[in-house]
Backbone as numpy.savetxt, mean C-alpha at the origin, in Angstrom:
# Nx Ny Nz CAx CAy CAz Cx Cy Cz
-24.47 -18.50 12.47 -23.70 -17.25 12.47 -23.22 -16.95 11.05
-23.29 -15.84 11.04 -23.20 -15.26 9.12 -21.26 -15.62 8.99
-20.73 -15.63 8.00 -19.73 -16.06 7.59 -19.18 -14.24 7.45
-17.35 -14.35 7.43 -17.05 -13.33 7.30 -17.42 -12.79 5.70
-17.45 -11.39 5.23 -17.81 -11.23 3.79 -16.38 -11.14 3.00
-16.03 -11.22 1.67 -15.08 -11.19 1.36 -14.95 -9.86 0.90
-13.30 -9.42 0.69 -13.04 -8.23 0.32 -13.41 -7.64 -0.84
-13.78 -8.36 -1.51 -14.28 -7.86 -3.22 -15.60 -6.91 -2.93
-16.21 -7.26 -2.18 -17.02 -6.28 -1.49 -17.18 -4.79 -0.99
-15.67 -4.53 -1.02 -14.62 -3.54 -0.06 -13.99 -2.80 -1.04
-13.50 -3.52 -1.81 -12.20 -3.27 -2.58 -12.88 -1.78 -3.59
-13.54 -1.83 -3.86 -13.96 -0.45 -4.59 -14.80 0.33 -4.15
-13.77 2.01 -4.69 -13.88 3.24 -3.88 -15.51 3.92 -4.46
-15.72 3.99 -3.07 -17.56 4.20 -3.30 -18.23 5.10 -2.61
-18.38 6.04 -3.20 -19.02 7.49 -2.36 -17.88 8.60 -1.56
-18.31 9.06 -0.46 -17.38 9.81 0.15 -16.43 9.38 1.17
-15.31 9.95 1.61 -14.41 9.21 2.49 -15.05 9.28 3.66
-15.31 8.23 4.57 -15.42 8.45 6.27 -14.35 8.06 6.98
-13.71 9.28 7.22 -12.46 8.63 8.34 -12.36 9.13 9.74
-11.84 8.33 10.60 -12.23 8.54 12.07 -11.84 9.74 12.27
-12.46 10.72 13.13 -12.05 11.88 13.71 -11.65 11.62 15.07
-10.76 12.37 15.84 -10.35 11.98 17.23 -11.30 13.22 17.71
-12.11 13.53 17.94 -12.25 15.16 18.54 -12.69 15.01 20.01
-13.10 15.96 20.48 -13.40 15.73 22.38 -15.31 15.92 21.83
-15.46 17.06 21.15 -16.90 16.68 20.53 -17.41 15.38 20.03
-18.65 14.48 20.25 -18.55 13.36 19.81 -19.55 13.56 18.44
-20.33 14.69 18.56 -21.20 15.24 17.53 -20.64 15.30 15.73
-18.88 15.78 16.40 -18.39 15.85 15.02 -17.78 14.39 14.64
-18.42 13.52 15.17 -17.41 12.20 14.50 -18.50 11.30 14.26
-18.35 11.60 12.58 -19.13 10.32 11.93 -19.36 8.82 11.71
-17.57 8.63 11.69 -17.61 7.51 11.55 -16.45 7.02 13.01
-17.00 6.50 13.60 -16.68 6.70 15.28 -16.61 4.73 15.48
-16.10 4.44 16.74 -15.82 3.12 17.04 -15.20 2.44 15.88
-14.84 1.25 16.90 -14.40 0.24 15.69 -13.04 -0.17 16.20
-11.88 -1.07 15.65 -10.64 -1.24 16.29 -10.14 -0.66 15.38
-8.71 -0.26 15.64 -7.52 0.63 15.45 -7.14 -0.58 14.43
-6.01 -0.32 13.47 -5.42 -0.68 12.46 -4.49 -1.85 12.97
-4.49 -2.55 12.30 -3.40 -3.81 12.76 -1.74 -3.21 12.17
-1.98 -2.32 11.04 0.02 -1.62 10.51 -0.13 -0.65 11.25
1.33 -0.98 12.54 1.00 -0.24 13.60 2.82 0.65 13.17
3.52 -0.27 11.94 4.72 0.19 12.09 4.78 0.36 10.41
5.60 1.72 10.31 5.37 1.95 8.63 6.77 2.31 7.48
7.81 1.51 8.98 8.79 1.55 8.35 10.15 0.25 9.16
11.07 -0.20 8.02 11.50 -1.27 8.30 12.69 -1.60 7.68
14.14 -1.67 8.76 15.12 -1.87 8.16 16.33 -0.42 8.65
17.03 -0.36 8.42 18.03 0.57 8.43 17.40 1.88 8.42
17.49 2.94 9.58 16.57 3.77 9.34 17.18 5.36 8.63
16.70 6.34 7.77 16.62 6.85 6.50 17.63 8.09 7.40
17.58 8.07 9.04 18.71 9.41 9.57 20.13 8.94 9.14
20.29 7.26 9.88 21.59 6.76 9.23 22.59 6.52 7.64
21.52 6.14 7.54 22.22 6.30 5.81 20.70 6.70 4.87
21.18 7.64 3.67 20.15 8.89 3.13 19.81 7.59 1.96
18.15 7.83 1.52 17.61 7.54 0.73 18.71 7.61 -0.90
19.80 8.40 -0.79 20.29 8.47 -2.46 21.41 7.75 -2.19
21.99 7.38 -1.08 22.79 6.49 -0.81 22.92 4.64 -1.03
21.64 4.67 -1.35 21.51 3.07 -1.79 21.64 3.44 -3.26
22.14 2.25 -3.78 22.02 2.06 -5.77 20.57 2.05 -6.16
19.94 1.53 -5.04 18.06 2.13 -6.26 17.36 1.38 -5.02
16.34 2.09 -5.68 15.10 2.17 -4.64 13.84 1.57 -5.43
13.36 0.64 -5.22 12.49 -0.23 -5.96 11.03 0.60 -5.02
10.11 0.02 -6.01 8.92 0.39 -5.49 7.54 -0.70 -6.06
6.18 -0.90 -5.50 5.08 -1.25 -6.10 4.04 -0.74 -6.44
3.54 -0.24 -7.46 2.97 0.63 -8.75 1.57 0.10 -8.40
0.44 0.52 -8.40 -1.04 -0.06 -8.05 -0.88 0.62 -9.51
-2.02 -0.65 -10.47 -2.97 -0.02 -11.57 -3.94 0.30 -11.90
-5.08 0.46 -10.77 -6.24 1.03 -10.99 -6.48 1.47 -9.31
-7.81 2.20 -9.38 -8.26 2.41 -8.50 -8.89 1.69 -7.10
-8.27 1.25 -5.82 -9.01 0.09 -5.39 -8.45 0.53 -3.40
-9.09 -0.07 -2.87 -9.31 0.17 -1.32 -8.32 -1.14 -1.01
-7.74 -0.90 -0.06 -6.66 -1.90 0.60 -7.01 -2.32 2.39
-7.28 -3.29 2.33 -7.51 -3.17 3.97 -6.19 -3.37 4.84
-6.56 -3.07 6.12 -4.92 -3.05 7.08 -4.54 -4.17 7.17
-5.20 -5.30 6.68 -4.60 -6.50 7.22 -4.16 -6.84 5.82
-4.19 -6.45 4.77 -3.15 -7.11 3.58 -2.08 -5.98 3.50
-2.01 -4.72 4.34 -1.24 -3.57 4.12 -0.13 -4.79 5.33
-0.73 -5.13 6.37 0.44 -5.45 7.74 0.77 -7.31 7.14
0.46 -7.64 6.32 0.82 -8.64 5.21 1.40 -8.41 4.51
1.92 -7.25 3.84 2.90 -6.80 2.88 3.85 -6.72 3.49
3.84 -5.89 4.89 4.96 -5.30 5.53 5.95 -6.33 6.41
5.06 -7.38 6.45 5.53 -9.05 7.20 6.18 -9.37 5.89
5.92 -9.71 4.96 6.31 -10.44 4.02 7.40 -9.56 3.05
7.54 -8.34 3.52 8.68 -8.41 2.60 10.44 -7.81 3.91
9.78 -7.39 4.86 10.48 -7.20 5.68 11.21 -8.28 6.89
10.08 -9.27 6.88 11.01 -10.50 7.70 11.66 -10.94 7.16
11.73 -11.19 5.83 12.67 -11.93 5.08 13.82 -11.22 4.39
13.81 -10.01 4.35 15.05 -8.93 3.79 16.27 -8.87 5.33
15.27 -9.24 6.46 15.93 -9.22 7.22 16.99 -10.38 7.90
16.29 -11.45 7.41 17.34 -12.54 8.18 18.33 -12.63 6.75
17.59 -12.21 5.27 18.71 -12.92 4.14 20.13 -11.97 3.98
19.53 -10.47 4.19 20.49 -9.66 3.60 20.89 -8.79 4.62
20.10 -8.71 6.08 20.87 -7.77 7.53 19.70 -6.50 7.15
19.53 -6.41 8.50 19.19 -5.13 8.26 19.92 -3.80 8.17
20.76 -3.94 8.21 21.89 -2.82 7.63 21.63 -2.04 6.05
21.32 -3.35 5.14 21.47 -3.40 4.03 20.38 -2.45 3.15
19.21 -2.51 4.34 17.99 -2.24 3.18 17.28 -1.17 3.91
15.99 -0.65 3.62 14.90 0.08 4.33 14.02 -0.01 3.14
12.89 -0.07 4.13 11.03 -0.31 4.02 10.66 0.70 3.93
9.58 0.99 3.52 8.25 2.44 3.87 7.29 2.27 3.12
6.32 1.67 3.91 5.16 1.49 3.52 4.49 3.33 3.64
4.62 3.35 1.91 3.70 5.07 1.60 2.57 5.43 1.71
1.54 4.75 2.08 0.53 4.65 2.63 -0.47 4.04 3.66
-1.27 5.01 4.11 -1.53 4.92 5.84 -3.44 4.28 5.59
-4.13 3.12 6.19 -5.28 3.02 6.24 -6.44 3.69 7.10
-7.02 5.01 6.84 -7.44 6.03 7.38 -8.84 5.53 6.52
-9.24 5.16 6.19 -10.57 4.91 5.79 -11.57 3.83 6.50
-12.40 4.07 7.08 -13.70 3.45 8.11 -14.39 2.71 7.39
-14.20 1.46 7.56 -15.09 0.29 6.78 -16.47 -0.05 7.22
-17.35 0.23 6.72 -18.73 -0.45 7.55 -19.20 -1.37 6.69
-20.35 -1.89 7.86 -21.42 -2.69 7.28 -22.18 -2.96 8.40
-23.76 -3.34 7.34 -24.96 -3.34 8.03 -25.64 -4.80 8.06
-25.44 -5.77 8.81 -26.04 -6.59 8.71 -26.94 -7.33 8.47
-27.96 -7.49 7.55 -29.30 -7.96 7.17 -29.38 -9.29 7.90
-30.39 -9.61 8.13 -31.16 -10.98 8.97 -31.42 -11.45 7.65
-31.38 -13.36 7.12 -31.34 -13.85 6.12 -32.28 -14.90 6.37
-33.02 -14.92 7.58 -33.87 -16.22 7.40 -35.19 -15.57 6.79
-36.55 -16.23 6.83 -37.63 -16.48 6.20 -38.50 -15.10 6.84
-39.27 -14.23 6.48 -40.17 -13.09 6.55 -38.76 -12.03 7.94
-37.50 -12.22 6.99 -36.37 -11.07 7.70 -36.76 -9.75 6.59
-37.32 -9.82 6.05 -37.59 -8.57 5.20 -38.64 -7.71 6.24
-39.58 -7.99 6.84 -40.62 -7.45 8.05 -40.35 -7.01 8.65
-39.19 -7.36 9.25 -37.98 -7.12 10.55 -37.02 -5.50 10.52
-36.04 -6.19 9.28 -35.04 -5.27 9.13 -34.89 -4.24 7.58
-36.58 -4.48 7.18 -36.51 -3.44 5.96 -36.31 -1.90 6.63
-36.37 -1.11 7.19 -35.81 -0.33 7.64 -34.46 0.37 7.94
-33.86 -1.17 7.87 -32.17 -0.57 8.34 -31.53 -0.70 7.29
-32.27 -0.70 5.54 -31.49 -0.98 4.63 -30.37 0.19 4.03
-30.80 1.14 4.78 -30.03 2.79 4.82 -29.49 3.10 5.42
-28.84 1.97 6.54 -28.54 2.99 7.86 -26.96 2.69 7.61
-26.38 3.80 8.60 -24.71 4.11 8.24 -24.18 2.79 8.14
-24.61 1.62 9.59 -23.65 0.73 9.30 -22.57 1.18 10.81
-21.97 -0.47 10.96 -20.92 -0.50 11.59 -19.30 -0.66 11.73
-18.68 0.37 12.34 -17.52 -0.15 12.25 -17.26 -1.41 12.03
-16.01 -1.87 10.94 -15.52 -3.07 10.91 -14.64 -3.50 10.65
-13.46 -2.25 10.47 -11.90 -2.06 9.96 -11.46 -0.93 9.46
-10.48 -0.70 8.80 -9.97 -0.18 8.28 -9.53 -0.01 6.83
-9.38 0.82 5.97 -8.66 0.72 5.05 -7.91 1.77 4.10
-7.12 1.51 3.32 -6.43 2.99 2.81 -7.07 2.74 1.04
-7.29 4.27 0.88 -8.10 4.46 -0.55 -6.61 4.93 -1.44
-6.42 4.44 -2.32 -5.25 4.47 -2.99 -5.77 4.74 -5.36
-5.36 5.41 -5.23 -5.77 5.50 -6.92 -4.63 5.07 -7.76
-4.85 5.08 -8.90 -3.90 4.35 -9.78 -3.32 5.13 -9.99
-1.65 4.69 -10.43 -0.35 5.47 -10.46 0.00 5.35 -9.00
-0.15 5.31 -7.91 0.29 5.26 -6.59 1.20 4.42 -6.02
2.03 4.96 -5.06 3.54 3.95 -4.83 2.99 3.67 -3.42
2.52 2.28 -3.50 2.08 1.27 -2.27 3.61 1.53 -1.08
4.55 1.00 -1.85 5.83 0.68 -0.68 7.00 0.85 -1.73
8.08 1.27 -0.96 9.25 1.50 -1.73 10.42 1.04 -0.91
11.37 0.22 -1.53 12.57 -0.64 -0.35 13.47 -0.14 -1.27
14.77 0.21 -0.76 15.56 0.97 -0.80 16.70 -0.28 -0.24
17.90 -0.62 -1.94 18.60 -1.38 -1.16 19.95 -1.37 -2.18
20.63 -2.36 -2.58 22.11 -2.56 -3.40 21.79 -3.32 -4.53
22.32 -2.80 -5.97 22.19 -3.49 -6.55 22.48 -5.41 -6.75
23.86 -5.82 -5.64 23.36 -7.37 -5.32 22.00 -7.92 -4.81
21.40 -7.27 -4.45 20.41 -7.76 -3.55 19.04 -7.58 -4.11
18.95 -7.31 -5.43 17.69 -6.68 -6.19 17.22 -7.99 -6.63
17.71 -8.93 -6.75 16.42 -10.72 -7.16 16.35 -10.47 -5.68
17.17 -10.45 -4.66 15.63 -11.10 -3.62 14.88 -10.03 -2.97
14.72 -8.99 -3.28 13.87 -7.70 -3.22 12.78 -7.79 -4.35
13.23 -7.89 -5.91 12.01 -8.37 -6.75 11.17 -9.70 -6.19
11.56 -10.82 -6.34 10.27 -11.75 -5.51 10.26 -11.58 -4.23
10.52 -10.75 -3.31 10.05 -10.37 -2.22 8.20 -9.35 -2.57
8.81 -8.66 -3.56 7.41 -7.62 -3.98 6.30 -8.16 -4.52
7.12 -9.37 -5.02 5.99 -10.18 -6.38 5.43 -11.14 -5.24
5.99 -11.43 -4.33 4.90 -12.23 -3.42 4.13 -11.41 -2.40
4.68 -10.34 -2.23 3.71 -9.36 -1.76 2.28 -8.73 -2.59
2.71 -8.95 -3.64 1.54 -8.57 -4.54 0.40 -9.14 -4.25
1.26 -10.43 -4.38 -0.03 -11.57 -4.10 -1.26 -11.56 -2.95
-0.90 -10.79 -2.01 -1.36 -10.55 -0.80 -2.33 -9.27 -0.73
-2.39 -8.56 -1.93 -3.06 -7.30 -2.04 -4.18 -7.63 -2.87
-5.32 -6.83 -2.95 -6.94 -6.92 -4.23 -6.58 -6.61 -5.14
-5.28 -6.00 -5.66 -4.66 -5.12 -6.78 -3.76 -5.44 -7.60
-3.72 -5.63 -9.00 -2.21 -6.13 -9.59 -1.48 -4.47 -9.57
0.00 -4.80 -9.23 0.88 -3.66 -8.98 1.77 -4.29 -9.85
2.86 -3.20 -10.33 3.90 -3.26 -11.22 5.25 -2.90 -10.24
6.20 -3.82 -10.76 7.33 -3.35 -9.73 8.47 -2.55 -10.51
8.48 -1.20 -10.32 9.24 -0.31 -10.91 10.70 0.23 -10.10
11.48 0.97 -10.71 12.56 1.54 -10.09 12.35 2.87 -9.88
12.11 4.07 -8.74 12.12 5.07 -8.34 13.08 6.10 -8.10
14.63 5.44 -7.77 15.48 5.74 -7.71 16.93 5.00 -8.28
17.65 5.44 -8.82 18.70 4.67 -9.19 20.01 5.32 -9.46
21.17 5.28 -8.36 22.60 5.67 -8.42 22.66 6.17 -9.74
23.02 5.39 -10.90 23.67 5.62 -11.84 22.79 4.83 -12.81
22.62 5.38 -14.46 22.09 4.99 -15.61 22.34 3.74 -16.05
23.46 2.92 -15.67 24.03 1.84 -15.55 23.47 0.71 -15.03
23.30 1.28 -13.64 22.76 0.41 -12.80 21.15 0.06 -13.03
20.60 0.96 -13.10 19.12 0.88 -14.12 18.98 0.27 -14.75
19.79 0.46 -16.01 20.28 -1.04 -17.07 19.98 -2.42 -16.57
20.66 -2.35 -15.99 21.22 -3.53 -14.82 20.04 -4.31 -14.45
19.20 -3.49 -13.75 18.24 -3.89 -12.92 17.38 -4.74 -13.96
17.13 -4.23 -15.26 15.86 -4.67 -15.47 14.75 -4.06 -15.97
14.47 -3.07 -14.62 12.90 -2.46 -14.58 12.89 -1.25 -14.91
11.32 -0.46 -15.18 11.35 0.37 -16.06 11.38 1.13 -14.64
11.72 2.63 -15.14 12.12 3.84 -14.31 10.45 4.83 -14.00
10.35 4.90 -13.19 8.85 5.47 -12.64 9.21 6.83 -11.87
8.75 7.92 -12.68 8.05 8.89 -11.87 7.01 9.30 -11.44
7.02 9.12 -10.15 6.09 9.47 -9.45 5.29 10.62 -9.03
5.98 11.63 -9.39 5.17 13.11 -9.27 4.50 13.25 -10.92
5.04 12.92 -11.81 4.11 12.68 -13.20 3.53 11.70 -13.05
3.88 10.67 -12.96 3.25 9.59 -12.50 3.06 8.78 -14.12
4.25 8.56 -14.99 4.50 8.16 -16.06 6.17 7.60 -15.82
6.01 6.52 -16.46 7.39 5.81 -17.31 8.31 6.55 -18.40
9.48 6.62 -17.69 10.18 7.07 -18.41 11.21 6.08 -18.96
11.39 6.26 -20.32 12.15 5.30 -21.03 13.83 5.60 -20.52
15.04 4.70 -20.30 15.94 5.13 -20.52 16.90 6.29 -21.27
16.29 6.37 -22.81 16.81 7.15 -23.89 16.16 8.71 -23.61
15.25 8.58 -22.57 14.80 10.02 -22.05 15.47 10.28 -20.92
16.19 9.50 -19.99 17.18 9.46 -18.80 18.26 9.66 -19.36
19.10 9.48 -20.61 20.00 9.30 -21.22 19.80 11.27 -21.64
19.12 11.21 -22.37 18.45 12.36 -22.59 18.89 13.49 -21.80
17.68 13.52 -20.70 18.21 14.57 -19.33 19.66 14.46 -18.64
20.45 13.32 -18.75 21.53 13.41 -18.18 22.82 13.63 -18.99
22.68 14.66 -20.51 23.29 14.79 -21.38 22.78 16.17 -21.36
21.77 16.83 -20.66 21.48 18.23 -20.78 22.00 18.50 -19.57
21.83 17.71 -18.25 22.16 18.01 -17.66 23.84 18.28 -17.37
24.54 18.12 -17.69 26.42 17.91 -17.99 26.39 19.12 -18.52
């Protein structure tokens, strides 16, 4: 029996998207069968009606640096690993999760036969679509994987919470700050300040900056 293939295989974005269609037509669905996603939950912790996203001192996030495909099972590995443990150390009162991206992308593959005159056999199917075989989310660089939202005490065990989540992804990510109470507290933290709709680093002395025009 063939061995599972590894993700390096996967991991880069290649041709056009196929993602499942639900339709009652079966004509319009290309990339059809297969099992449903294992991240069945995409958020975790204190939820965002009770207390508002600007209400925490900062909102950390993980930065992908290049272009690369994520499958659901290192996405529902991130979401284990940084959420079981925010939860028994610091309450769930304290914090909230949101994993920012959803795995909508249809993984295939076509199996080749590997023993002796399998070329006779299955030269034919070296084109063919291929079978369902997971899931995954197509993500480009500059993109905010997950963002936890918590108090400035609690930001060391939220940073190696992310940094061992990293570990768990095909991708090196950067762990930036997205949101932050006060210019102070930024300081504080450490990490560099990320916007995400530019999708560039902004230095402090340019935060310092805007919040001296802004007054």
């Amino acid at each position: 029996m063939a061995s599972k293939r590894p993700w390096h295989c996967y991991s880069k974005i290649k041709g056009p998207a196929f993602q499942r269609k639900r339709s009652r037509s079966h004509r319009r669905e290309y990339a059809r069968g297969g099992a449903d996603s294992k991240l069945r939950f995409f958020q975790g912790g204190l939820s965002l009606k009770e207390k508002k996203r600007e209400e925490y001192d900062l909102v950390v996030g993980l930065k992908v640096e290049k272009n690369v495909q994520i499958s659901h099972y290192a996405l529902e590995a991130l979401r284990i690993t940084i959420n079981s443990t925010l939860q028994k150390r610091i309450g769930r009162q304290n914090y909230h999760l949101t994993i920012k991206i959803k795995p909508f992308q249809v993984i295939r593959e076509n199996r080749q036969l590997n023993f002796a005159g399998a070329d006779r056999i299955q030269s034919g199917m070296r084109n063919s679509f291929g079978k369902s075989i997971g899931r995954a989310a197509r993500v480009r660089a500059g993109k905010i994987i997950c963002e936890v939202c918590c108090n400035l005490k609690d930001l060391p065990l939220v940073k190696d919470r992310l940094r061992i989540a990293n570990v768990k992804l095909p991708v090196k990510c950067k762990t930036v700050v997205l949101h932050a109470a006060a210019l102070e507290i930024l300081k504080q933290s450490g990490l560099p300040f990320y916007d995400a709709k530019k999708k560039r680093i902004i230095s402090p002395f340019e935060l310092e900056k805007i919040a001296a025009l802004a007054t």
